[in-house]
N, C-alpha and C positions, 0 to 999 in steps of 0.2 A: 075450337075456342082457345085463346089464348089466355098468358097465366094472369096478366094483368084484370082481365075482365072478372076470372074467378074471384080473388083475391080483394076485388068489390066488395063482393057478396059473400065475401066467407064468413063473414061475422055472424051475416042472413042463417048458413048452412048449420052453421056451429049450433046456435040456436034455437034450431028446426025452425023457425021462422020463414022460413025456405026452401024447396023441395028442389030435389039436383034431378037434373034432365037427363037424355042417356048422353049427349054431348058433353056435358061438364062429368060424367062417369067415365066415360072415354079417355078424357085427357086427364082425371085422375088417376087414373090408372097407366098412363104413357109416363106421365111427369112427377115423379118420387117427391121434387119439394115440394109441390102443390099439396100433392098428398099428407105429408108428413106435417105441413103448417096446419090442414085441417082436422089434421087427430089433434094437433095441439093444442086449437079454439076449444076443440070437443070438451080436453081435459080438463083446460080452465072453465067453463063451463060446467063440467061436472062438480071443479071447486066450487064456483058460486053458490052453486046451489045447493050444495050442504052448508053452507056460511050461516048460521044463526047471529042475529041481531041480539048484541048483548042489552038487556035490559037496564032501563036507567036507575039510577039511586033513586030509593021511597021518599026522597027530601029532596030531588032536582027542583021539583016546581017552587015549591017552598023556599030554595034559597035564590034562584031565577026571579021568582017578584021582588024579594027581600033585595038584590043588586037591581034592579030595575027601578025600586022605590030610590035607591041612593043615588045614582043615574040623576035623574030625574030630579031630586031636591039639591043637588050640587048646582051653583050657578056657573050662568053660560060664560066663557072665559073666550070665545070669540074663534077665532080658526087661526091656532097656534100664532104662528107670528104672523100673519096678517091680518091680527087684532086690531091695530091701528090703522088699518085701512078706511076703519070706520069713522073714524073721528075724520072731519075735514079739514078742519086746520092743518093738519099734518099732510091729509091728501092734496090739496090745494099747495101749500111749500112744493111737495115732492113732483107736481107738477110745473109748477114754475121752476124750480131747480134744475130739473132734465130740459127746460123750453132753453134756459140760458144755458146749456152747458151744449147741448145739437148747436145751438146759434154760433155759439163759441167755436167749435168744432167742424161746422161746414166753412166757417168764414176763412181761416188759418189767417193764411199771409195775405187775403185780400182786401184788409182794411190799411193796410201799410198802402197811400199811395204815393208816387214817387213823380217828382217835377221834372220834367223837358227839362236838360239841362244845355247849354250853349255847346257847339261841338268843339272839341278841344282836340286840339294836333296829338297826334302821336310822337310822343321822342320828350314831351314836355315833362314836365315834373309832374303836374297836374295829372294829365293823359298815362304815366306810368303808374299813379295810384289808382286809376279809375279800373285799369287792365289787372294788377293786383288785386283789388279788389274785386272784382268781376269773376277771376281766376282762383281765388283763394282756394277753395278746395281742392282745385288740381294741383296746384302747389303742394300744398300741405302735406297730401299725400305724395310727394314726391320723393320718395326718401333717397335715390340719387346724388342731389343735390347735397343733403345732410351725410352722405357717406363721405363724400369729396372734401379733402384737406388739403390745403396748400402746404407743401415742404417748403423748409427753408430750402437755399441753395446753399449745400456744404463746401461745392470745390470755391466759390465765392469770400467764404470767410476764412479760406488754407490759402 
């Protein structure tokens, strides 16, 4: 028998709920932890069972109705904050709200639609801002460009 299969049933053994075969005596007797885990169910087990149930207060039941009566005549105040769920007006907003804000939010930039424009040469004034435009971001992030300063030419003015 292995230690796992005991270890099932030890609860069973501890409990006498259970009777150990000579195979599962065998390997406790081979296997020290198996052993030693089952004197331990034993001892807890043997705590249980002296455990006496402390007896309740001569006035539990008496103030148990007395908080049940107050329970019960307090009015009903709804399910915390989804008090309002009940009223409809407010459900009915709160679903039109979310209907136009998904619409809003799946649509993004596909309501912007944009005209066939005529093709325009490259090198034109036109055609340079279209490319600018088009590019702007990789520009912008081009910090390159922004590091780059034209010097004067000094031996020019000596």
């Amino acid at each position: 028998m292995k230690c796992h299969e005991i270890r099932e049933i030890m609860p069973g053994l501890a409990a006498g709920l259970e009777t150990t075969t000579p195979e599962m005596e065998t390997h406790l007797k081979a296997c020290l932890q198996c052993a030693e885990e089952l004197t331990d169910f034993r001892r807890t087990m043997e705590l249980l069972d002296e455990w006496q149930v402390p007896e309740p207060s001569p006035y539990f039941d008496t103030r148990l109705n007395a908080r049940l009566r107050e329970e019960m005549a307090k009015p009903a105040t709804g399910m915390g904050w989804l008090h309002w769920f009940r009223r409809p007006a407010l459900a009915v907003s709160l679903a039109v709200m979310m209907a136009v804000g998904i619409t809003v939010f799946h649509s993004g930039d596909s309501s912007v639609t944009h005209q066939p424009m005529a093709s325009i040469e490259p090198g034109t004034a036109v055609g340079d801002l279209q490319v600018l435009d088009k590019n702007n971001e990789l520009y912008s992030n081009f910090d390159v460009l922004d590091d780059l300063q034209v010097q004067p030419d000094v031996s020019a003015n000596q």
